[in-house]
PDB file of N, CA, C and O in Angstrom, chain B, residues numbered from 101:
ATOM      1  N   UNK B 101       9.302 -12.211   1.727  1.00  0.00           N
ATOM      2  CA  UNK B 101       9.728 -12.370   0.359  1.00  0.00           C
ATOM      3  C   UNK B 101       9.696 -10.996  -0.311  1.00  0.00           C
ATOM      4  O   UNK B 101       8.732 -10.235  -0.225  1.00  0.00           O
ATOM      5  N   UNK B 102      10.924 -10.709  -1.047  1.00  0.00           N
ATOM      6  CA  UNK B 102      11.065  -9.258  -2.015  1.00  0.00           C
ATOM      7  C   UNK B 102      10.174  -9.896  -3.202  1.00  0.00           C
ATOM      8  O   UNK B 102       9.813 -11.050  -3.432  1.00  0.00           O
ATOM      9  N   UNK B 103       9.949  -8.530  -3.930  1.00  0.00           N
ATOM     10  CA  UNK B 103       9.283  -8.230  -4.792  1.00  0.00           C
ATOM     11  C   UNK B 103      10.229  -8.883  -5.796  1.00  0.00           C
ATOM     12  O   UNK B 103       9.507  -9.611  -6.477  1.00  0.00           O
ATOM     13  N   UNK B 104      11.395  -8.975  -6.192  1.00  0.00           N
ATOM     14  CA  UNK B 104      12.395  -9.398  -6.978  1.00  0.00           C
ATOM     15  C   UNK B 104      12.128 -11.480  -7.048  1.00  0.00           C
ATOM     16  O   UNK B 104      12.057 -12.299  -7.964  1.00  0.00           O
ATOM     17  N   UNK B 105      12.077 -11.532  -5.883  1.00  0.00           N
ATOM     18  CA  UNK B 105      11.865 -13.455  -5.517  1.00  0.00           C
ATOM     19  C   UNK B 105      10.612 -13.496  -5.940  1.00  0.00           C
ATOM     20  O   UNK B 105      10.788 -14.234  -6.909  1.00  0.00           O
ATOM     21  N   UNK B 106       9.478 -13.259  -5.945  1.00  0.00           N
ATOM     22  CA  UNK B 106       8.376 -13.411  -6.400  1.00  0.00           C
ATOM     23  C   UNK B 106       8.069 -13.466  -7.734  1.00  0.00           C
ATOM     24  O   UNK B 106       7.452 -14.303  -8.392  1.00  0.00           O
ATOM     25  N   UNK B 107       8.796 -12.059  -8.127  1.00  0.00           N
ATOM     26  CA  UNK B 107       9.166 -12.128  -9.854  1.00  0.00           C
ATOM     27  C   UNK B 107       9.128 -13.553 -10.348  1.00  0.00           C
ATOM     28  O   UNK B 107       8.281 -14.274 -10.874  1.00  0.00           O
ATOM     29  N   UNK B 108      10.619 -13.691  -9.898  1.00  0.00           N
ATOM     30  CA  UNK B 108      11.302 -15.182 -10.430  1.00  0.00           C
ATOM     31  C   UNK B 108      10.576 -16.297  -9.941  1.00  0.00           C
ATOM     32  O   UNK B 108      11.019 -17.366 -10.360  1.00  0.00           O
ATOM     33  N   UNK B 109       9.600 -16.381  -9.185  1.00  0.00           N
ATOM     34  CA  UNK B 109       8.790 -17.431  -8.894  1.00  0.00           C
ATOM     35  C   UNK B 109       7.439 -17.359 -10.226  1.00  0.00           C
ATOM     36  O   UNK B 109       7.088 -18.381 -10.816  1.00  0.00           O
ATOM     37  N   UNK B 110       6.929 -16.205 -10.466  1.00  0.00           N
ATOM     38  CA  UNK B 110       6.116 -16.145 -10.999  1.00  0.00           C
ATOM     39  C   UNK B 110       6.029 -16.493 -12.331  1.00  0.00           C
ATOM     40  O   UNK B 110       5.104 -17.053 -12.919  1.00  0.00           O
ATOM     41  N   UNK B 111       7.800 -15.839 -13.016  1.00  0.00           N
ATOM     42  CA  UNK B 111       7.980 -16.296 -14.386  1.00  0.00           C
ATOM     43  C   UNK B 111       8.164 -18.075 -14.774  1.00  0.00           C
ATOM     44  O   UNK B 111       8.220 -18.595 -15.888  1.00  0.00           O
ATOM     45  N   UNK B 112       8.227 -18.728 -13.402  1.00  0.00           N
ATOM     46  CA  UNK B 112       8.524 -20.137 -13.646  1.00  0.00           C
ATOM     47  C   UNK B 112       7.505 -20.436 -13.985  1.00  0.00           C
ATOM     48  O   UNK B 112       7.423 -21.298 -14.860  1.00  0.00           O
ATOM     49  N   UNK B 113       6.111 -19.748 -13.336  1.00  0.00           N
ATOM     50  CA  UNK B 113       4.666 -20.231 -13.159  1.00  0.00           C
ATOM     51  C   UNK B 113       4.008 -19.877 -14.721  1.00  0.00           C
ATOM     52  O   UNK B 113       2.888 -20.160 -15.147  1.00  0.00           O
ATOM     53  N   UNK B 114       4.828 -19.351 -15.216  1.00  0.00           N
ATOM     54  CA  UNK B 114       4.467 -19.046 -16.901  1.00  0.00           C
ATOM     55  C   UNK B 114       3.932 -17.929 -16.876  1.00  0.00           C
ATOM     56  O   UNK B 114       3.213 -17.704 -17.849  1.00  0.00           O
ATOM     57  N   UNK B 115       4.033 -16.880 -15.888  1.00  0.00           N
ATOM     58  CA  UNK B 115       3.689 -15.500 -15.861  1.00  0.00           C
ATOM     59  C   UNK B 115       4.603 -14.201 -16.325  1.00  0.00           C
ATOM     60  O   UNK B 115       5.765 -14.121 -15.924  1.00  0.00           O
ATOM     61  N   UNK B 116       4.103 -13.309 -17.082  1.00  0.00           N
ATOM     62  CA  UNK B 116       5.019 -12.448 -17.423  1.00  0.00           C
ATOM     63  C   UNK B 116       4.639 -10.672 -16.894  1.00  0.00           C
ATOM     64  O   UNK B 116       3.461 -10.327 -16.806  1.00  0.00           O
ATOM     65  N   UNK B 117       5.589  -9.848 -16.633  1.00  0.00           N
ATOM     66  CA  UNK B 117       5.337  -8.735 -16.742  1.00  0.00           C
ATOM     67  C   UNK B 117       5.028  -7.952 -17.850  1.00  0.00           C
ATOM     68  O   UNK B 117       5.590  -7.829 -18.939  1.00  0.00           O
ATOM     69  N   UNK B 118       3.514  -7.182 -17.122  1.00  0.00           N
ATOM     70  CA  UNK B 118       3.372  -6.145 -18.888  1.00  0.00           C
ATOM     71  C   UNK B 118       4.007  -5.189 -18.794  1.00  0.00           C
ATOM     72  O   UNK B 118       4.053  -4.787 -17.632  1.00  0.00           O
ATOM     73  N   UNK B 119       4.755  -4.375 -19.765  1.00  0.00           N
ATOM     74  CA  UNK B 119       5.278  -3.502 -19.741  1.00  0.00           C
ATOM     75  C   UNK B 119       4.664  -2.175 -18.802  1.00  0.00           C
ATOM     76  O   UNK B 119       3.513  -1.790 -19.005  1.00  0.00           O
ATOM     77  N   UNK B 120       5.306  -1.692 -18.036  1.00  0.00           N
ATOM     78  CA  UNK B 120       5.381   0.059 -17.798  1.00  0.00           C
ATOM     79  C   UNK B 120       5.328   1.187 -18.664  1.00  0.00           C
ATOM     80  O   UNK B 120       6.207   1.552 -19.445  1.00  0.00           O
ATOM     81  N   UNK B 121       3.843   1.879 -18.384  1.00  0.00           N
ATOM     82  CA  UNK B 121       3.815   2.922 -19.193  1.00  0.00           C
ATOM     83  C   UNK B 121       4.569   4.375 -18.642  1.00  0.00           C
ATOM     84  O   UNK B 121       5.242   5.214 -19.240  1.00  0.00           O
ATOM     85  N   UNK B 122       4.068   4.242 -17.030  1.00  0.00           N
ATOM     86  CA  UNK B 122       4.404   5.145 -16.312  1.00  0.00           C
ATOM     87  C   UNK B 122       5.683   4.792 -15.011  1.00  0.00           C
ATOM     88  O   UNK B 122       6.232   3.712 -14.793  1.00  0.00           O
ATOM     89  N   UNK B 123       5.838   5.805 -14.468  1.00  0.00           N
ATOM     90  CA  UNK B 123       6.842   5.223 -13.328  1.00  0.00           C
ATOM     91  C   UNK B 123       5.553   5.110 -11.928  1.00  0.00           C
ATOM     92  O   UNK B 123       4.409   5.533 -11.757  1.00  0.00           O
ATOM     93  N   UNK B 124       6.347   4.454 -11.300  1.00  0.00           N
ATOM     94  CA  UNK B 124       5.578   4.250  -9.979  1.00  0.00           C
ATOM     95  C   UNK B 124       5.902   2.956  -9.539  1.00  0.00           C
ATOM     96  O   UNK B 124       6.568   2.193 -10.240  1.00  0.00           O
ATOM     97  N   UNK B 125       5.239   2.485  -7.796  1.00  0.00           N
ATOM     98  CA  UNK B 125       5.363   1.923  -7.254  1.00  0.00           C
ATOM     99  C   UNK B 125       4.987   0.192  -7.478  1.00  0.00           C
ATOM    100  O   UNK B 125       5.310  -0.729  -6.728  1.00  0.00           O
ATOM    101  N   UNK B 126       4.245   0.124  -8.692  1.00  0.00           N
ATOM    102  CA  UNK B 126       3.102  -1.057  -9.073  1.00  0.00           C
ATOM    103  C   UNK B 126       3.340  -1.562 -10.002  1.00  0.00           C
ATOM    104  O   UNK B 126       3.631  -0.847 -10.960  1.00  0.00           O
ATOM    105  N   UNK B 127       3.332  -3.160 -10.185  1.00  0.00           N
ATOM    106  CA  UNK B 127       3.679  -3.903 -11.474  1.00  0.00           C
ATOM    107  C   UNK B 127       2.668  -4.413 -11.963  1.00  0.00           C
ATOM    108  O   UNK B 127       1.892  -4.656 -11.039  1.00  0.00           O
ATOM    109  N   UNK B 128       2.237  -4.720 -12.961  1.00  0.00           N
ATOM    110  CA  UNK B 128       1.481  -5.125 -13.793  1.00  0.00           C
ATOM    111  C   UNK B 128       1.575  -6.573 -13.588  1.00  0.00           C
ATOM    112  O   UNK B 128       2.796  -6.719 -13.647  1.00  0.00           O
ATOM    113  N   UNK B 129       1.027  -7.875 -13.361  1.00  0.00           N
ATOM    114  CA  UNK B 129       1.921  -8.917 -13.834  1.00  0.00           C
ATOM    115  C   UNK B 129       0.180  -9.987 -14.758  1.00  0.00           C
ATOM    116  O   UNK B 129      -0.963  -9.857 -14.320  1.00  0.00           O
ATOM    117  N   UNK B 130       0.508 -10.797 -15.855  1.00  0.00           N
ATOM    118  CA  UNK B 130      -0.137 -11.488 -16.956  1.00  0.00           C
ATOM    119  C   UNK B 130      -0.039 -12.801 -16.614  1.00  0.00           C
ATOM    120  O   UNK B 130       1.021 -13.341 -16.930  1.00  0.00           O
ATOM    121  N   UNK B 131      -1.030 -13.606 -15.934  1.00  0.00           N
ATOM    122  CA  UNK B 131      -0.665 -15.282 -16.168  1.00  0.00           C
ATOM    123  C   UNK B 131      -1.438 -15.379 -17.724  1.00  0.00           C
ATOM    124  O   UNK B 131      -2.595 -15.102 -18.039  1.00  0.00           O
ATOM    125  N   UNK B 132      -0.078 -15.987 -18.694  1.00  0.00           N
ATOM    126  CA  UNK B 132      -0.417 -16.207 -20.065  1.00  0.00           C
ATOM    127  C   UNK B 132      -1.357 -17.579 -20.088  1.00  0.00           C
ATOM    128  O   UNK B 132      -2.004 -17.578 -21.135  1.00  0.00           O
ATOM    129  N   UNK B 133      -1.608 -18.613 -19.369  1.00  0.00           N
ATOM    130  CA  UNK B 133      -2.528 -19.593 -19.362  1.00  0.00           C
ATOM    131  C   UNK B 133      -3.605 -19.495 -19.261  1.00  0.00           C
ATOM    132  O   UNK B 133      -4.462 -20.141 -19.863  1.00  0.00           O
ATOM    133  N   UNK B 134      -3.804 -18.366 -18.196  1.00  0.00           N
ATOM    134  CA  UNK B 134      -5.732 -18.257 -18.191  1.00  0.00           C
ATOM    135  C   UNK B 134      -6.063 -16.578 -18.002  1.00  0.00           C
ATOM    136  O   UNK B 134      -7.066 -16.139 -17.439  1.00  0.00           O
ATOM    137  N   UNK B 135      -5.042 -15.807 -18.572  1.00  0.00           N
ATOM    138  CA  UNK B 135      -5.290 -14.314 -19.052  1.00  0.00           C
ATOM    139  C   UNK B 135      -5.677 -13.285 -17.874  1.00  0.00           C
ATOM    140  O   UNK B 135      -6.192 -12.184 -18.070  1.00  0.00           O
ATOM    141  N   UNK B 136      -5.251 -13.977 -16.270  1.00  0.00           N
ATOM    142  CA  UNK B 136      -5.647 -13.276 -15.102  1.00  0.00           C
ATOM    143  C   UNK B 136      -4.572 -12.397 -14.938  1.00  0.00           C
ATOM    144  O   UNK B 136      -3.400 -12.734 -15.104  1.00  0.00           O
ATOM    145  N   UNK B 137      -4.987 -11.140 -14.576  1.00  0.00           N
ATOM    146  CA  UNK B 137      -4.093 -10.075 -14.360  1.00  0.00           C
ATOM    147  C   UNK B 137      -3.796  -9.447 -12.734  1.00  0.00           C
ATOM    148  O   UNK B 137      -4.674  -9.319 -11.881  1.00  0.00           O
ATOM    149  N   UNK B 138      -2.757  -9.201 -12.610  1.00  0.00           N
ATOM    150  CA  UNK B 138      -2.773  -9.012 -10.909  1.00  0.00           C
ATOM    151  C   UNK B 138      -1.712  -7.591 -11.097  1.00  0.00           C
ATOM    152  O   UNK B 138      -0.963  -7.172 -11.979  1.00  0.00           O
ATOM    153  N   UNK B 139      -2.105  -7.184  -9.834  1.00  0.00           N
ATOM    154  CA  UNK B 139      -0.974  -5.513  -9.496  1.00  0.00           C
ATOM    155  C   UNK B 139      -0.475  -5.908  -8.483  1.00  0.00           C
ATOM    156  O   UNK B 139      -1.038  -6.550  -7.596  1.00  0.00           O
ATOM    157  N   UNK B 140       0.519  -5.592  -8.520  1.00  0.00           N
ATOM    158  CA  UNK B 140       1.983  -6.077  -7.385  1.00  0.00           C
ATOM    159  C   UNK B 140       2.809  -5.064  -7.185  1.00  0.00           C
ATOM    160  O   UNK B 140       3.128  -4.384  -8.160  1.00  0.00           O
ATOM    161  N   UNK B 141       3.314  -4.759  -5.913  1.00  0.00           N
ATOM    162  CA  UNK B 141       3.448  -3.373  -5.603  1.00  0.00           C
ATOM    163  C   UNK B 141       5.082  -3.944  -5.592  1.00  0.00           C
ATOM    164  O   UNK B 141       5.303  -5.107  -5.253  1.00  0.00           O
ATOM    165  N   UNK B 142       6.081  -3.114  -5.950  1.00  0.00           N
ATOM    166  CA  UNK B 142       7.468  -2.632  -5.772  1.00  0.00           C
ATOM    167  C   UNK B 142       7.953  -2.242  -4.476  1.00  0.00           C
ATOM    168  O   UNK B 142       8.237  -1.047  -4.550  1.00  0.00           O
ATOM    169  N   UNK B 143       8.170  -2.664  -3.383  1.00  0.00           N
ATOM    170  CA  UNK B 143       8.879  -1.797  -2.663  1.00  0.00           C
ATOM    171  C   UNK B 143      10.437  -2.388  -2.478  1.00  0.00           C
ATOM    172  O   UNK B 143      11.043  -2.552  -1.420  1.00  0.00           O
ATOM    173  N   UNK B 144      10.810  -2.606  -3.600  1.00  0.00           N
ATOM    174  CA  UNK B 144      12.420  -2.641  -3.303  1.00  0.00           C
ATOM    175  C   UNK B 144      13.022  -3.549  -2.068  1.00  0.00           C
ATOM    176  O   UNK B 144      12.902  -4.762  -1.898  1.00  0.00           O
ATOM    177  N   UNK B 145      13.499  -2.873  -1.507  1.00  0.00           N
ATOM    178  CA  UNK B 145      13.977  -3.941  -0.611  1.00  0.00           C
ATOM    179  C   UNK B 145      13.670  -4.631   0.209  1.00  0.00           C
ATOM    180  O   UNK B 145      14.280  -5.634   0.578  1.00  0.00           O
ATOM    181  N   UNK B 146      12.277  -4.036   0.794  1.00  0.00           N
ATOM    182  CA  UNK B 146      11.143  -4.199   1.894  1.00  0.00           C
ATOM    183  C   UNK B 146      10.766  -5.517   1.306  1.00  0.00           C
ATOM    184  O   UNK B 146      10.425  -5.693   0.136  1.00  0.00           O
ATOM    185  N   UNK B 147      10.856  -6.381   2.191  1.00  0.00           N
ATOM    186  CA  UNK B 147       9.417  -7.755   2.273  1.00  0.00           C
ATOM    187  C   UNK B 147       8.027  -7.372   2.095  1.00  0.00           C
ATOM    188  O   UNK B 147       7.537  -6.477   2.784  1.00  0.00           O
ATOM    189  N   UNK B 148       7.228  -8.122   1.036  1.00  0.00           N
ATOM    190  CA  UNK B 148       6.008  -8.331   1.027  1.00  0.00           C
ATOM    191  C   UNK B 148       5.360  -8.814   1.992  1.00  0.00           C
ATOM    192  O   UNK B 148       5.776  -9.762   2.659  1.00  0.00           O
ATOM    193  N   UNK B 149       4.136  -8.160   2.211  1.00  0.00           N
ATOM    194  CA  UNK B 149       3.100  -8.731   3.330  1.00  0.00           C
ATOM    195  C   UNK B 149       2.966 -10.163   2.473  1.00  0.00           C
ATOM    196  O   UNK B 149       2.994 -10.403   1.266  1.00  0.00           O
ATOM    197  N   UNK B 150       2.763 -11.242   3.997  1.00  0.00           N
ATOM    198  CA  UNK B 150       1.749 -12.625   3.310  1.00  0.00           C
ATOM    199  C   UNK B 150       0.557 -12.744   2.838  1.00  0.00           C
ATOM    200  O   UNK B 150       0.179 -13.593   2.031  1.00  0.00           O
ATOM    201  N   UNK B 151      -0.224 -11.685   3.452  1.00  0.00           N
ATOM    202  CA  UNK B 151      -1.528 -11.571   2.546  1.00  0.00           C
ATOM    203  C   UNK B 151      -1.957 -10.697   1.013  1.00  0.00           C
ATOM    204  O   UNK B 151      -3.015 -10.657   0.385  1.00  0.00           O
ATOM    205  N   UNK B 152      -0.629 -10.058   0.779  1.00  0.00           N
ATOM    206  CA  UNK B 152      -0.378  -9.358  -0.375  1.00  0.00           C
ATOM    207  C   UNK B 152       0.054 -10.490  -1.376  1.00  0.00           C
ATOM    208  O   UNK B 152      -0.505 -10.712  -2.450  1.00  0.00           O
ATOM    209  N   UNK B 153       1.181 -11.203  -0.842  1.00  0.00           N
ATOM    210  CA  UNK B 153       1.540 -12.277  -1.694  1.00  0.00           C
ATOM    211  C   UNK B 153      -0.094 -13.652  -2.406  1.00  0.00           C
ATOM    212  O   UNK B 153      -0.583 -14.110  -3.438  1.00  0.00           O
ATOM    213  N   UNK B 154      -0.224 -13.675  -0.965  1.00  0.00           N
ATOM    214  CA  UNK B 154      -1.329 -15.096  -1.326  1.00  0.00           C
ATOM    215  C   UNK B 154      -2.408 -13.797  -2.084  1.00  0.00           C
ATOM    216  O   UNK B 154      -2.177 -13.621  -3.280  1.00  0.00           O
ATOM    217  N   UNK B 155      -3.078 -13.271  -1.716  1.00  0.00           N
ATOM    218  CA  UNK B 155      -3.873 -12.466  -2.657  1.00  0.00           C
ATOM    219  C   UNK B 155      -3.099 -12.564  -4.451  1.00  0.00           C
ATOM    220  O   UNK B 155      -3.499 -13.443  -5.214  1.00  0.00           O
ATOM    221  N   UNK B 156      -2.411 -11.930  -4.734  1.00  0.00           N
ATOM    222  CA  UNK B 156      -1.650 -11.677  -5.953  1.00  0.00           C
ATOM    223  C   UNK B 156      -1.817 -13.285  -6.643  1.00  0.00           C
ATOM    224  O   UNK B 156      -2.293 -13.385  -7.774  1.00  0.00           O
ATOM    225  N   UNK B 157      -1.366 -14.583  -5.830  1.00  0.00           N
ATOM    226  CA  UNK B 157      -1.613 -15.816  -6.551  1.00  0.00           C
ATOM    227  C   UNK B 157      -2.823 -16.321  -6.804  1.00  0.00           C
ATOM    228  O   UNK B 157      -2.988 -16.817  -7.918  1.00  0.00           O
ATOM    229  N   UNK B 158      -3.932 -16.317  -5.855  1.00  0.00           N
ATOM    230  CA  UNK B 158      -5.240 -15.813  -5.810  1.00  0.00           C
ATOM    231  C   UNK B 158      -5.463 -15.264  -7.181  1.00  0.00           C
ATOM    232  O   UNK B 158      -5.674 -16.003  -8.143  1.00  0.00           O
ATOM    233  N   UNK B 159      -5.423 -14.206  -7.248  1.00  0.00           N
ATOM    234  CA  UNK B 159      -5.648 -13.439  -8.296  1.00  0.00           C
ATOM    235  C   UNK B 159      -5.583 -13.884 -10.091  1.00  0.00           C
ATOM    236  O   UNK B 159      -6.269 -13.888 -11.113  1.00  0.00           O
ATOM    237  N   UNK B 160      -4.161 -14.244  -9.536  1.00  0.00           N
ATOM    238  CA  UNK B 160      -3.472 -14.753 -11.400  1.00  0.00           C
ATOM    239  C   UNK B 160      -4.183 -16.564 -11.173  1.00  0.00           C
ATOM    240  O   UNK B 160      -3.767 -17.394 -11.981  1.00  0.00           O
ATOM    241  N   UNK B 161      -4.971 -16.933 -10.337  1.00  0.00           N
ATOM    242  CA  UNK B 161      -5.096 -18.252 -10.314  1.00  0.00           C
ATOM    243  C   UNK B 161      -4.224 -19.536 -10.617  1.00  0.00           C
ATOM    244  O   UNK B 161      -4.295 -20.574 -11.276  1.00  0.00           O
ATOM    245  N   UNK B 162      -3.197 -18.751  -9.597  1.00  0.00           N
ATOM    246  CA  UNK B 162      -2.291 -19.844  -9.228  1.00  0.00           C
ATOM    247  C   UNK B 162      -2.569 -20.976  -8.121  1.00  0.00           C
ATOM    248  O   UNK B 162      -3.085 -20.591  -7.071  1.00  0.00           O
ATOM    249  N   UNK B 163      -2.262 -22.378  -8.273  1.00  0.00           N
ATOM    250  CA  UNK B 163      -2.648 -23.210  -6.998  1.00  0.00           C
ATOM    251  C   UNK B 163      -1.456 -22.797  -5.733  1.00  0.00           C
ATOM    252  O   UNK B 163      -0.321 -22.563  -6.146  1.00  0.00           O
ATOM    253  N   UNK B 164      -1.642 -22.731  -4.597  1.00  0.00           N
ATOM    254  CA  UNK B 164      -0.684 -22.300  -3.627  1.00  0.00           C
ATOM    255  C   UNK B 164       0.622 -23.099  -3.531  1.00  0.00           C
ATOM    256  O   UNK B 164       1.790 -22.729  -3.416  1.00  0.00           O
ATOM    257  N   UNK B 165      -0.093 -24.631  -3.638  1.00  0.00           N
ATOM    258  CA  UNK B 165       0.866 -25.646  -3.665  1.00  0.00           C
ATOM    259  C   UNK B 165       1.828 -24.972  -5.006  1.00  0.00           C
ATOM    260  O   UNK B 165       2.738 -24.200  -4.705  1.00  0.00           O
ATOM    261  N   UNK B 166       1.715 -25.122  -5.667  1.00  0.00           N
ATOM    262  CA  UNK B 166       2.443 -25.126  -7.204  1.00  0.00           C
ATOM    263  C   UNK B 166       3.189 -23.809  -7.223  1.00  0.00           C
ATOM    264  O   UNK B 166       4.232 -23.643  -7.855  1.00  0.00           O
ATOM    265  N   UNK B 167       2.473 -22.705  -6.349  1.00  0.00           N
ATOM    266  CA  UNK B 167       3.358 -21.220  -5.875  1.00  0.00           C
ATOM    267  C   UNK B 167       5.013 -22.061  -5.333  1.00  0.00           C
ATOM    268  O   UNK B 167       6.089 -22.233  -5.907  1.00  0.00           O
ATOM    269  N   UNK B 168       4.441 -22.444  -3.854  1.00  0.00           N
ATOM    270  CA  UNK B 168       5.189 -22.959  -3.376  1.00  0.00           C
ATOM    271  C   UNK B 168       6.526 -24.361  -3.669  1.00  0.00           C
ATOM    272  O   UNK B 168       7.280 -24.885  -2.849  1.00  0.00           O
ATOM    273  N   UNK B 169       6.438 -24.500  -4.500  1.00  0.00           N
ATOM    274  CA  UNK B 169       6.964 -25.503  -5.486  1.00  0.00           C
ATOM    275  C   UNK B 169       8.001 -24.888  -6.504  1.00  0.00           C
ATOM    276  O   UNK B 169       9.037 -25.479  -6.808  1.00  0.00           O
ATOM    277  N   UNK B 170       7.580 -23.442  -7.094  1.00  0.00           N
ATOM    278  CA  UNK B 170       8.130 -22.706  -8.171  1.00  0.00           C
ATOM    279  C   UNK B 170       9.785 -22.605  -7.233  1.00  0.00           C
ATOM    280  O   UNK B 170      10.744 -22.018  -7.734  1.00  0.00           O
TER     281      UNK B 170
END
């Protein structure tokens, strides 16, 4: 999965990106329900590792099922 599909999975999940102060490789991302914050790396066209992904939902305390569902 790109970094782009995850996006759009995440914003379904009621998650938003915080803005960029700087440039670089790393996104910020906000689950607005329970205020968990996660860093999610950019690499463009490259696929995400699976343990980068499940970590990151982990993180924002997403249920896997309900990832998988988005």
């Amino acid at each position: 999965m790109r970094y782009k599909e995850l996006a759009q999975k995440l914003r379904r999940l009621g998650c938003e990106e915080i803005e960029r102060k700087s440039k670089g490789a790393h996104r910020k991302w906000l689950n607005l329900s329970n205020q968990n914050v996660a860093v999610i790396p950019d690499w463009g066209s490259k696929d995400l590792k699976f343990g980068t992904i499940k970590a990151t939902i982990k993180q924002l305390g997403i249920e896997w099922s309900a990832f998988e569902e988005a």
